[in-house]
PAMI-182415 format. One line per field, with one value per residue: residue number from 0; x, y, z of N, C-alpha, C, O in turn; residue in three letters. Coordinates in steps of 0.02 Angstrom, whole numbers, plus 50000, padded with zeros to 5 digits. Each point is the difference from the previous one (the first is absolute). Example, Ala and Ser with C-alpha at 12.3 -4.5 7.8 and 13.67 -1.06 7.14 Angstrom:
num [0  1]
n_xx [50660  49930]
n_yy [49716  50054]
n_zz [50390  49931]
ca_xx [49955  50042]
ca_yy [50059  50059]
ca_zz [50000  50003]
c_xx [50045  49961]
c_yy [50060  50055]
c_zz [50000  50037]
o_xx [50052  50025]
o_yy [49999  50055]
o_zz [50033  50008]
residuo [ala  ser]
//
This chain:
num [0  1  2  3  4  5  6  7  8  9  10  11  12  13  14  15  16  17  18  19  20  21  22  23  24  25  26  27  28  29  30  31  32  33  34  35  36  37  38  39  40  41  42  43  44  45  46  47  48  49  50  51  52  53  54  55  56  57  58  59  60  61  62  63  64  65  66  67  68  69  70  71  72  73  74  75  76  77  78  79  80  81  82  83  84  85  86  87  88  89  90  91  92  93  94  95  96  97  98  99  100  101  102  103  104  105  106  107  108  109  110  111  112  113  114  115  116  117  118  119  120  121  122  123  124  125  126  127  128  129  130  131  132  133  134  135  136  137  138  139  140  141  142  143  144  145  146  147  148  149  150  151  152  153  154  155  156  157  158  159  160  161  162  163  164  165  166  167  168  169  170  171  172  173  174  175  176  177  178  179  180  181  182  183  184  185  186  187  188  189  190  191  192  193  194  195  196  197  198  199  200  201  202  203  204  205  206  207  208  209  210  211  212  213  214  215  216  217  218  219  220  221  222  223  224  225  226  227]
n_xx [50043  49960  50073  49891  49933  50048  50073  49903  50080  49889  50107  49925  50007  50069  49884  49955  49902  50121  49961  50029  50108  49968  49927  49894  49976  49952  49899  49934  49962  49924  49900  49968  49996  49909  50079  49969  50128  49889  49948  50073  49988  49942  50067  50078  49979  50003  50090  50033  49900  49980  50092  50008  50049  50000  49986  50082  49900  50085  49892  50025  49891  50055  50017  49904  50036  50039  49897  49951  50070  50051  49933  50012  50082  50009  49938  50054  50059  49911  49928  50029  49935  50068  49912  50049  49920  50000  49922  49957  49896  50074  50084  50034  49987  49980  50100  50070  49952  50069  50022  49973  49957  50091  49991  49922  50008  50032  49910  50053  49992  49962  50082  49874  50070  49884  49995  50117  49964  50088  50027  50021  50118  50045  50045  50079  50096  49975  49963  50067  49913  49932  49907  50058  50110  50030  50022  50011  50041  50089  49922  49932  50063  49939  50044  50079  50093  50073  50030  50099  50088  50042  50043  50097  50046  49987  50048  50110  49921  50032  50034  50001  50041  49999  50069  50050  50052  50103  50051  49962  50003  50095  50119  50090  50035  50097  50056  50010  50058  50121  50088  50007  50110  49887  50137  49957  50046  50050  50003  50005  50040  50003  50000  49909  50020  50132  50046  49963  50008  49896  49995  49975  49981  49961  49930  49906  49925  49942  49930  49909  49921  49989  49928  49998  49927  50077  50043  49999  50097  49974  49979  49966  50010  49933  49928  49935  49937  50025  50043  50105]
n_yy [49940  50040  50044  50059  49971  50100  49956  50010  49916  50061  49950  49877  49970  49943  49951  49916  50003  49973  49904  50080  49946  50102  49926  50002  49954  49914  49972  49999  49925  49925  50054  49990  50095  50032  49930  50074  50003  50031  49911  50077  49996  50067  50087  50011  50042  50124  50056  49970  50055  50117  49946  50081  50045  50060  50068  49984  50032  49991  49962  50104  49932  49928  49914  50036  50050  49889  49966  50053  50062  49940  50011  50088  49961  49880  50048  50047  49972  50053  49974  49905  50059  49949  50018  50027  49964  50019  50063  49929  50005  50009  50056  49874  50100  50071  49966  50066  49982  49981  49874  49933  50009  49928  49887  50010  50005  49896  49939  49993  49905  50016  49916  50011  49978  49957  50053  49966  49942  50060  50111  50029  49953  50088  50103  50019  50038  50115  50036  50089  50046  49982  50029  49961  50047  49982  50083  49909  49907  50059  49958  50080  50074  50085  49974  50061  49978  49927  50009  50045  49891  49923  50022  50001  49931  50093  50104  49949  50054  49928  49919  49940  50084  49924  50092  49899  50074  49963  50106  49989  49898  49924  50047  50005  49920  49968  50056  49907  49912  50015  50028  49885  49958  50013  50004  50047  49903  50059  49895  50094  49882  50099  50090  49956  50012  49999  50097  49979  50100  49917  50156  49936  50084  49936  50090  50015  49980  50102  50030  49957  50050  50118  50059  49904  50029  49923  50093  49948  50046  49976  50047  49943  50087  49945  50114  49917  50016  50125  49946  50025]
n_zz [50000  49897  50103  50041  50117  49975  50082  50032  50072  49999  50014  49974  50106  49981  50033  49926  49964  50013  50050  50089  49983  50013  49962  49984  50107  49970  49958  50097  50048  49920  50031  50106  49965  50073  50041  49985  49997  50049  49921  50019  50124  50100  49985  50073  50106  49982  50035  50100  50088  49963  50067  50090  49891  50108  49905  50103  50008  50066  50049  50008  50040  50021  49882  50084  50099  50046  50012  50078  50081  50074  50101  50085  50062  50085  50082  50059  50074  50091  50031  49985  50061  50063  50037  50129  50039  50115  50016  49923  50042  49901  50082  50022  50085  49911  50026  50017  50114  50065  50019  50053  50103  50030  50019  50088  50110  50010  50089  50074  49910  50085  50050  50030  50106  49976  50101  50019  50088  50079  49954  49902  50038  50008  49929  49933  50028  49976  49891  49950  50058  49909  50080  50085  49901  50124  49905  50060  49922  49985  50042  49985  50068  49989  50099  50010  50002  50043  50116  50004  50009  50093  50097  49981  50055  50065  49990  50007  49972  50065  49910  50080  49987  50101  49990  49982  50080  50016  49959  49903  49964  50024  49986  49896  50054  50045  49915  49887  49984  50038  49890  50003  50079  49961  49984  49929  50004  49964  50011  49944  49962  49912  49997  49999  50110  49994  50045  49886  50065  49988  50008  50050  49987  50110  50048  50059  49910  50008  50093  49985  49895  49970  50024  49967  49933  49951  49981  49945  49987  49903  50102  49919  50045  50065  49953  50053  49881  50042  50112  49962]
ca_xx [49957  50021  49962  50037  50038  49999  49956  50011  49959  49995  50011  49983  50039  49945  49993  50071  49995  50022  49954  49941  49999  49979  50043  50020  50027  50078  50009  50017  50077  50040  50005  50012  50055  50024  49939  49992  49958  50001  50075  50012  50023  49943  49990  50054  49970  49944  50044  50040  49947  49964  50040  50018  50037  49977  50023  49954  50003  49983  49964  49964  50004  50065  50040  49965  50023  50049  50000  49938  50029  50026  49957  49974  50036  49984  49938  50021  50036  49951  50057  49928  50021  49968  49995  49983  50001  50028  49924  49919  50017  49997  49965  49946  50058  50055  50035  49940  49961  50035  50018  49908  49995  50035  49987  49951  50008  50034  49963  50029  49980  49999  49952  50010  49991  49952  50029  49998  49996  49992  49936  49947  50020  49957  49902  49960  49983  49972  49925  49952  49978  50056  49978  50030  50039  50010  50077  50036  50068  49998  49972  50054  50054  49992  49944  49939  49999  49955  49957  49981  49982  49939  49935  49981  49982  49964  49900  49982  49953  50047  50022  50074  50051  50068  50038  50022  50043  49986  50041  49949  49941  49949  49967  49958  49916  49990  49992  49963  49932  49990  49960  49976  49936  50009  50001  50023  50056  50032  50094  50052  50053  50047  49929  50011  50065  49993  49991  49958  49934  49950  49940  49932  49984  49995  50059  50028  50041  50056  50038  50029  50039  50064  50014  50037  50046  50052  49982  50043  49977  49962  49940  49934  49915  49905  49966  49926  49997  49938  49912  50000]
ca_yy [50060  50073  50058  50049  50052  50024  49981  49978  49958  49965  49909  49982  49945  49960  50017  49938  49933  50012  49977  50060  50044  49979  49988  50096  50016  49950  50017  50085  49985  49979  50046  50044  50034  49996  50002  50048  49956  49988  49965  49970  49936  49961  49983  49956  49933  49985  49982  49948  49939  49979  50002  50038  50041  50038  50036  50029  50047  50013  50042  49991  50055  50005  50020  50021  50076  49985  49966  50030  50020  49960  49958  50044  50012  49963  49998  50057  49987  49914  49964  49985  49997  49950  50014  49918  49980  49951  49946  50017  50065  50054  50055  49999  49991  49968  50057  50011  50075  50058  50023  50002  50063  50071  49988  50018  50094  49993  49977  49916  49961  49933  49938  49942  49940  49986  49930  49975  50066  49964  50035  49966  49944  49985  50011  49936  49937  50015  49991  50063  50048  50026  50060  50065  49968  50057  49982  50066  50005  50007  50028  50039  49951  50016  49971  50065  50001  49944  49998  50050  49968  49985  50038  50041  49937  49923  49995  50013  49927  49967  49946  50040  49957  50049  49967  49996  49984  49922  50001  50055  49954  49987  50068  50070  49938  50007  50051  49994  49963  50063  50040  49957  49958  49923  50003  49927  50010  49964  50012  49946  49981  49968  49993  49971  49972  49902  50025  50034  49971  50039  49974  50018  50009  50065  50049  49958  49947  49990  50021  49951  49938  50020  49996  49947  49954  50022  50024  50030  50015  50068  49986  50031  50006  50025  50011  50010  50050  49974  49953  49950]
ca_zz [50000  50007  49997  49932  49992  50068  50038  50051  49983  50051  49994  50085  50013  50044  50070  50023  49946  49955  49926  49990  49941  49950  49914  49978  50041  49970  49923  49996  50046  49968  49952  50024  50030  50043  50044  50046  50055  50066  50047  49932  50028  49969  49912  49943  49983  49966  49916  50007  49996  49942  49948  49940  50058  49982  50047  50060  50054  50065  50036  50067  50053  50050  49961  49949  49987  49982  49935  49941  49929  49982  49954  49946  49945  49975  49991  49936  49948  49949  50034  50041  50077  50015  50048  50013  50078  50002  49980  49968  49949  50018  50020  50046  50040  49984  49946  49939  49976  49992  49924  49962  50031  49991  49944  49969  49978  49947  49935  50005  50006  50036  49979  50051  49953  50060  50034  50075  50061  50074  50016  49950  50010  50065  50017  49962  50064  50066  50011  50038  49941  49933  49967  50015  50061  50009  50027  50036  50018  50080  50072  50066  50033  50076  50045  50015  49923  49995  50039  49971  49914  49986  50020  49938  49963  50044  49981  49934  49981  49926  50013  50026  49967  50006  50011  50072  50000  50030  50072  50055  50001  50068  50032  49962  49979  50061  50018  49975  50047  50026  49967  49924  49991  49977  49940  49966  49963  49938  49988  49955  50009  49958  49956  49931  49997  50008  50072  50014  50064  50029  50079  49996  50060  50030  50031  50056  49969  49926  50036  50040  49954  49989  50084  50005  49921  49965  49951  49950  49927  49995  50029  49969  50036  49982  50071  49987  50031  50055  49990  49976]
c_xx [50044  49961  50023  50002  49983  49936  50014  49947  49999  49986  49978  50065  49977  50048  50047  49995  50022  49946  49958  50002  49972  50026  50015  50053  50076  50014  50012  50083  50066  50003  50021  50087  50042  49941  49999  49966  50026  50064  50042  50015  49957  49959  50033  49966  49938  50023  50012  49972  49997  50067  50007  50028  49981  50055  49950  50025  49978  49958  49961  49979  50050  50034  49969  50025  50062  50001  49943  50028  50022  49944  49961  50044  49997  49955  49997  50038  49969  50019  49919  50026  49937  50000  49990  50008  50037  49953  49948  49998  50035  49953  49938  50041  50063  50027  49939  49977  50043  50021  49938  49997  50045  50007  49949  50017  50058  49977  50024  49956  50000  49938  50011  50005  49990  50026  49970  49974  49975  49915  49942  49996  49973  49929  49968  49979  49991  49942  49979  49989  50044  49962  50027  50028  50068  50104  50035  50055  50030  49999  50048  50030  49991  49926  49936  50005  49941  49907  49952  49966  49927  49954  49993  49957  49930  49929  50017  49963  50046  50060  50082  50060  50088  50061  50028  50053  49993  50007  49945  49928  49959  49965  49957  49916  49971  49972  49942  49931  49959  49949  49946  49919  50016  49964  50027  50064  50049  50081  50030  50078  50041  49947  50047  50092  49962  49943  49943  49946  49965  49980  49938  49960  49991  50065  50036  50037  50053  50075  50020  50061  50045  50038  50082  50009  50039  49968  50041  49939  49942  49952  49921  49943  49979  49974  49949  49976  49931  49939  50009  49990]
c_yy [50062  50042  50029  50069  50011  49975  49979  49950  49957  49955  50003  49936  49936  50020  49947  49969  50019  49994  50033  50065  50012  50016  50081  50028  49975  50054  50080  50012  49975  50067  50073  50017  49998  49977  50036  49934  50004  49971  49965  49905  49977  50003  49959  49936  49973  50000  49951  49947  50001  50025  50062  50065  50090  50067  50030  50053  50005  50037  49982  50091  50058  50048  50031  50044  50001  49974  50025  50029  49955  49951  50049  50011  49962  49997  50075  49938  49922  49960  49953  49951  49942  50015  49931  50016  49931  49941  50045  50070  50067  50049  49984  49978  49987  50050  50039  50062  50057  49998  50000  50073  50051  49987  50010  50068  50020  49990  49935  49975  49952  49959  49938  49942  49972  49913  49980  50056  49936  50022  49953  49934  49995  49995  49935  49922  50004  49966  50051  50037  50015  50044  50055  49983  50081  49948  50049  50005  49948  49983  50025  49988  50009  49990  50052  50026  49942  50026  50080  50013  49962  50060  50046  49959  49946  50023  50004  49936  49972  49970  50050  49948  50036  49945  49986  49954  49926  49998  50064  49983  49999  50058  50026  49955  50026  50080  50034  49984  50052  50041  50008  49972  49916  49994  49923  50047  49940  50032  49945  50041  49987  49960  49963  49968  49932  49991  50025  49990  50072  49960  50023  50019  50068  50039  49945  49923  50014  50046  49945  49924  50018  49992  49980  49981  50064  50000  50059  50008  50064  49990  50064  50005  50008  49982  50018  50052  49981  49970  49958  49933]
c_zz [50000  50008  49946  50022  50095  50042  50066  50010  50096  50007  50060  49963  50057  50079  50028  49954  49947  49931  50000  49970  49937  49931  50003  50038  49979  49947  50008  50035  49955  49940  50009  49998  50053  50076  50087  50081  50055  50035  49923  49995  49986  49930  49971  50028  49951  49943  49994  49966  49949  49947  49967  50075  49966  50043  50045  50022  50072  49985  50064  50029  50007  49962  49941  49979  49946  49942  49952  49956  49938  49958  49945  49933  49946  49951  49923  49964  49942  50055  50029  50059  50039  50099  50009  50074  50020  50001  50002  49980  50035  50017  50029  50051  49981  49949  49929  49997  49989  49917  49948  50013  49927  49915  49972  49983  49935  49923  49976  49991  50036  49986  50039  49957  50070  50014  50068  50028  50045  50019  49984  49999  50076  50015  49962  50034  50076  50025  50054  49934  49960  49964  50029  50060  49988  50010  50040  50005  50049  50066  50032  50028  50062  50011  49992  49912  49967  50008  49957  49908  50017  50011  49924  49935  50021  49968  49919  49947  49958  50056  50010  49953  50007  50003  50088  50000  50027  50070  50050  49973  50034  50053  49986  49983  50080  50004  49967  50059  50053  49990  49958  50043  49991  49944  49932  49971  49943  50021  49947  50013  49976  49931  49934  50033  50033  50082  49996  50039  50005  50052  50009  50065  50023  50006  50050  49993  49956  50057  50051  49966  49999  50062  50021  49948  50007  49920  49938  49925  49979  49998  49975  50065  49973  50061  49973  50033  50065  49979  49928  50011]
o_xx [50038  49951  50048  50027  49974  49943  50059  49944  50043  49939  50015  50015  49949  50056  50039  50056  49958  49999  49957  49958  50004  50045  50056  50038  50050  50052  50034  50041  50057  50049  50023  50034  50059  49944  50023  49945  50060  50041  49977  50010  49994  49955  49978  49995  49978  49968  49991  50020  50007  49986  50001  49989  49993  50024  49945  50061  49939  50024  49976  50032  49985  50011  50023  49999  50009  50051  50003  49985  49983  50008  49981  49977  49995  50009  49968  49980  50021  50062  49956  50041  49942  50060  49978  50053  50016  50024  49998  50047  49982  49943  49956  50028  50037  49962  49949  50009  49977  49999  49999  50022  49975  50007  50006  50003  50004  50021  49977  49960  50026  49946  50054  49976  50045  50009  49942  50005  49959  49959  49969  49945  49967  49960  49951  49951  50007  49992  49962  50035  50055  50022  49983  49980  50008  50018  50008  50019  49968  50057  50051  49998  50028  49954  49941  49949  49949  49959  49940  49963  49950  49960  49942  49966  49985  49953  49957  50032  50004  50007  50020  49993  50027  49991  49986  50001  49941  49984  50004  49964  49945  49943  49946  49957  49944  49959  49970  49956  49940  49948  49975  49940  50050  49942  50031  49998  49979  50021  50007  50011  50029  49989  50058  50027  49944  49960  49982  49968  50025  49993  49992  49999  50010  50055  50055  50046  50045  50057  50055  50042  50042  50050  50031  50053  49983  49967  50010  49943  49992  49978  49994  49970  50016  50012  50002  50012  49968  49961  49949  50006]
o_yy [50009  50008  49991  50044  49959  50010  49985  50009  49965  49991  50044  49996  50016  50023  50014  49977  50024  50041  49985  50045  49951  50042  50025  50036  50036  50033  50031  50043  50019  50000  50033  49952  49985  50026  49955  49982  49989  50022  49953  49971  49961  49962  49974  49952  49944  49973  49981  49960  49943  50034  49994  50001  50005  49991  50020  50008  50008  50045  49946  50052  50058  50056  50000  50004  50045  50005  49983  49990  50012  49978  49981  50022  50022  49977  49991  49992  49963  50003  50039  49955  50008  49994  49959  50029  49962  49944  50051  50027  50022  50000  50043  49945  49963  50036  49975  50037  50036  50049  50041  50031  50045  50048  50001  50024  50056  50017  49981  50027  49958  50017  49970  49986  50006  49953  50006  50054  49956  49962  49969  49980  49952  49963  49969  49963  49954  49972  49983  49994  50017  50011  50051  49979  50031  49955  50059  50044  49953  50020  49972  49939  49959  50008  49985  50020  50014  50004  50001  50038  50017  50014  50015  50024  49944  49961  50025  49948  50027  50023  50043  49939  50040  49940  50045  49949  49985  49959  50021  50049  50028  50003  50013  50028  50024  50007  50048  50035  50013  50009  50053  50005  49968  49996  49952  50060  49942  50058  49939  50058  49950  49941  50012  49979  49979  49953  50026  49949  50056  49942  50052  49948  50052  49979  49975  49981  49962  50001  50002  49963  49956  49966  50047  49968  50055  49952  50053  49981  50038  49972  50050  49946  50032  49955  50048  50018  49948  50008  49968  49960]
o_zz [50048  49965  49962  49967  50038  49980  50011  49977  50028  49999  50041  49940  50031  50011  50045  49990  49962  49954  49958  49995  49962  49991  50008  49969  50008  49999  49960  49984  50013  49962  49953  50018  49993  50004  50036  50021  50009  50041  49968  49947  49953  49983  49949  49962  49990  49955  49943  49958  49978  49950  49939  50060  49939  50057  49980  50006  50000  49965  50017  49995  49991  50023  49943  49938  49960  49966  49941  49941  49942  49943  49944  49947  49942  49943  49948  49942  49956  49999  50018  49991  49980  50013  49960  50008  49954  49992  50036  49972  50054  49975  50006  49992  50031  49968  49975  49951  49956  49962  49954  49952  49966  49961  49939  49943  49974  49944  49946  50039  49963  49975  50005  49945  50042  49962  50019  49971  49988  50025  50044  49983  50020  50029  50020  49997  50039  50054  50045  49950  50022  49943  49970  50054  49947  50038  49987  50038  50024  50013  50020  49993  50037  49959  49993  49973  49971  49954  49986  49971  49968  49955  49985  49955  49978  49993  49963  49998  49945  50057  49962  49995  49963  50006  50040  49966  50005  50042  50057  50007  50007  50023  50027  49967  50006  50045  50024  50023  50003  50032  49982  49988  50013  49982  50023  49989  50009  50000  50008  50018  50019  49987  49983  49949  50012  50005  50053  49990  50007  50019  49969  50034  49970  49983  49990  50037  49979  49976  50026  50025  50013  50008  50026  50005  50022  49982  50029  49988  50047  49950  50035  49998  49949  50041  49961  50057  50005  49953  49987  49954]
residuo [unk  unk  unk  unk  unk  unk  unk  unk  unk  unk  unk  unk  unk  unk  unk  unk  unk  unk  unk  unk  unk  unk  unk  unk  unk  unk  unk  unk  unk  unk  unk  unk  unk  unk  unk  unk  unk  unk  unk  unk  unk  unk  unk  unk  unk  unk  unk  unk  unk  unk  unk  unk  unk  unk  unk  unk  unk  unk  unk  unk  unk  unk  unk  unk  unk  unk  unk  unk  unk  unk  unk  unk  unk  unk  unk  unk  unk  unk  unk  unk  unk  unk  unk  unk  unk  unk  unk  unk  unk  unk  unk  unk  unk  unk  unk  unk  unk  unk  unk  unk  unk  unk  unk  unk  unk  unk  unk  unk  unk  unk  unk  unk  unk  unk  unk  unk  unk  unk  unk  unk  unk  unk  unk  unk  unk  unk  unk  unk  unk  unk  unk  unk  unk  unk  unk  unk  unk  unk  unk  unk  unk  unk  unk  unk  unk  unk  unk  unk  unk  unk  unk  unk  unk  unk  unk  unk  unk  unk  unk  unk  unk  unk  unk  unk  unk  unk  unk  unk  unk  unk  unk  unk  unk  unk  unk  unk  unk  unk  unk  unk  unk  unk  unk  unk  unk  unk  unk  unk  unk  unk  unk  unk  unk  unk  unk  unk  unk  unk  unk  unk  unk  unk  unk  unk  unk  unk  unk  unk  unk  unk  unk  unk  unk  unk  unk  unk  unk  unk  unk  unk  unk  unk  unk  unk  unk  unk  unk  unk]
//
């Protein structure tokens, strides 16, 4: 596949299952110029898999200020550019908006090329409501930070969907319960890798299961919304 001309191209990549990539996603990555990724380590494993090698660029958050010029230039010179996160899609928690942002005001074309999201892989096998569900990122790192996210969140009608760390779980379910109530919740676990586990249950079960397991890996909530 050749581009033929200036673009920017937002690739999702999979969440752990190397085979969830998809054909367009191979074919825009094998055509593109240059690819703009998060962790350039964890891209070459996705070169690897499917046999072909590409020049990268570090982007991140971090090194936005440092490198836009640089991709704007590219980008004058025809040049078509492939954005990639280190799994599922860019710019949902993850590297992305600032260059979408400054590239639009440029007049840059961009173009999704639609994949994995931990977001949407979760909600699908929750079994809590999938007509209106609210992402929040995230959860906060301090206790009263925590405690202050549910109360802003507790009368809103739609299914909570955040991120949590493995190692503050069990609390931040404990502080929920608190605030929430008794509530159903869904935790998956490394979604789509070899380790993958949902839980199902209340605030108070899904805070007591964690409790004591030792646990690792990147963990999706869902929290029903009230009187569900």
């Amino acid at each position: 596949m050749f581009m033929s001309k200036a673009k920017l191209y937002i690739v999702s990549t999979p969440i752990g299952n190397m085979a969830d990539i998809t054909l367009r996603a191979i074919e825009v990555l094998k055509g593109v110029d240059v690819i703009l990724s998060e962790d350039t380590r964890e891209t070459d494993k996705i070169l690897k898999k499917y046999s072909f090698s590409k020049p990268q660029i570090s982007y991140r958050d971090q090194n936005h200020t440092r490198v836009i010029e640089q991709i704007k230039e590219m980008l004058k010179d025809g040049k078509s550019l492939a954005l990639v996160s280190d799994s599922g899609t860019p710019s949902i928690s993850d590297p992305g908006f600032k260059l979408v942002r400054d590239l639009i005001a440029e007049n840059v074309e961009i173009e999704s090329i639609p994949g994995p999201s931990a977001v949407t892989a979760a909600l699908s096998i929750s079994g809590l409501p999938t007509d209106k569900f609210l992402f929040l990122g995230f959860l906060p790192k301090g206790t009263i930070q925590i405690e202050k996210f549910f109360e802003k969140y507790a009368g809103v009608d739609a299914t909570l969907i955040f991120y949590e760390s493995p190692f503050r779980l069990s609390g931040s379910m404990k502080i929920a319960q608190k605030v929430l109530g008794h509530r159903q919740v869904c935790v998956c676990n490394d979604i789509t890798k070899m380790h993958e586990e949902v839980v199902r249950g209340s605030l108070t079960e899904i805070s007591n299961h964690y409790l004591q397991k030792k646990i690792k890996g990147e963990f999706v909530v869902l929290i029903a919304k009230k009187d569900y």
